[in-house]
Structure formats: structure tokens, C-alpha cells
N, C-alpha and C positions, 0 to 999 in steps of 0.2 A: 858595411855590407858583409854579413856570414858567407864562408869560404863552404861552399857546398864539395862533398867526396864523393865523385864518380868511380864506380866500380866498374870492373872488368863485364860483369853481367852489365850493368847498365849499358855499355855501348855496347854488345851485343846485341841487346833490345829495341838499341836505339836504329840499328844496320838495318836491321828484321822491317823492323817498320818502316825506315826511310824506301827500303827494297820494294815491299810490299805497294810504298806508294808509287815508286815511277812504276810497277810494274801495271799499278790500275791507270795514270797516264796512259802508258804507252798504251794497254787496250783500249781505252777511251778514246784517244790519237787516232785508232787504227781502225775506225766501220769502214771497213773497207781493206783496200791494202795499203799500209803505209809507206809513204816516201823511199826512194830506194837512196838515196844522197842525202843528208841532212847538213845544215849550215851549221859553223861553230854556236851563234846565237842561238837557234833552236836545241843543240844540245845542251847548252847549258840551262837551261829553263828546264828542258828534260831532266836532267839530272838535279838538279838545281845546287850547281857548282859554280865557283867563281872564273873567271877568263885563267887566273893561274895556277887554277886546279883541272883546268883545261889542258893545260900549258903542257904539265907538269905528265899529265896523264898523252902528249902528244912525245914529250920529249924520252920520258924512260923506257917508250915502245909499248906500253899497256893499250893505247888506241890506235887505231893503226889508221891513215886520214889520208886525203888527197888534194894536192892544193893546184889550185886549175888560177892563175894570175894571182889576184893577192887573195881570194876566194878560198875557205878550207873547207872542204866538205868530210864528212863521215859516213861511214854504211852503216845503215839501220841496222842490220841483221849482223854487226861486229859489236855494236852496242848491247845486242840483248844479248851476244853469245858472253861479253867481259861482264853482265849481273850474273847469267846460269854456272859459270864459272868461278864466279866468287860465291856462292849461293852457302849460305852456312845451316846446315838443317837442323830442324828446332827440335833441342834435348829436352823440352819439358812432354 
């Protein structure tokens, strides 16, 4: 198998589009108003990240969660503020 070289633009590229697509999820998600709680499950779909990149994004303080019994919940509206926040604007 050829070792394929990902460049720096290339993820870049790669951000822009993954971004762009939760961002058409989350309005697709949303006729209406969306969820004010989201479950760990639903964000990861949303995002479409793994449980330990969930984890990972729970434990360094990047998402900020509430855990009601063994149940973790998230604010919709901290989710979309950690994409506007990250948002890298496109130099071409």
C-alpha cells in the first residue's frame, strides 16, 4: 500500500468541510428549535466522533457537560458556540 502525504492545506480542507457538514446537520436537526440537552450518543453522531474523543473533549474543559445519574448531557447552544469558535476563515 502507497504511503499517501497529507499536507498542512489538506487538513485544513479537510476541517472546512467536516465543519460545513455538521453545520448542514445541525440546521437540518433544527426545523424548529433544537434540543436544549443533548445526550453523549446524539453528540457523537453529531459530530461524528468517537466516545474518546468525547472523553477527551469532556475532560480538558473544551465541552463543558452535565451529568444528571450516570446520564451526560450537553448544551446545544455550547456545541455550536466550540464550532464558531474554532471557525478558521477560508484564505482562498
Amino acid at each position: 500500500m502507497p504511503a499517501n502525504i497529507i499536507t498542512t492545506e489538506d487538513l485544513i480542507a479537510f476541517r472546512l468541510e467536516l465543519l460545513a457538514d455538521i453545520r448542514k446537520l445541525l440546521n437540518n436537526s433544527s426545523k424548529g428549535s433544537p434540543k436544549k440537552w443533548i445526550k453523549s450518543s446524539d453528540v457523537k453522531k453529531m459530530m461524528g466522533i468517537s466516545q474518546g474523543t468525547l472523553q477527551t473533549l469532556r475532560d480538558n474543559g473544551t465541552l463543558p457537560f452535565s451529568r444528571i445519574g450516570g446520564a451526560i448531557y450537553y448544551d446545544h447552544q455550547e456545541i455550536s458556540t466550540l464550532f464558531e469558535e474554532n471557525k478558521i476563515p477560508n484564505k482562498f
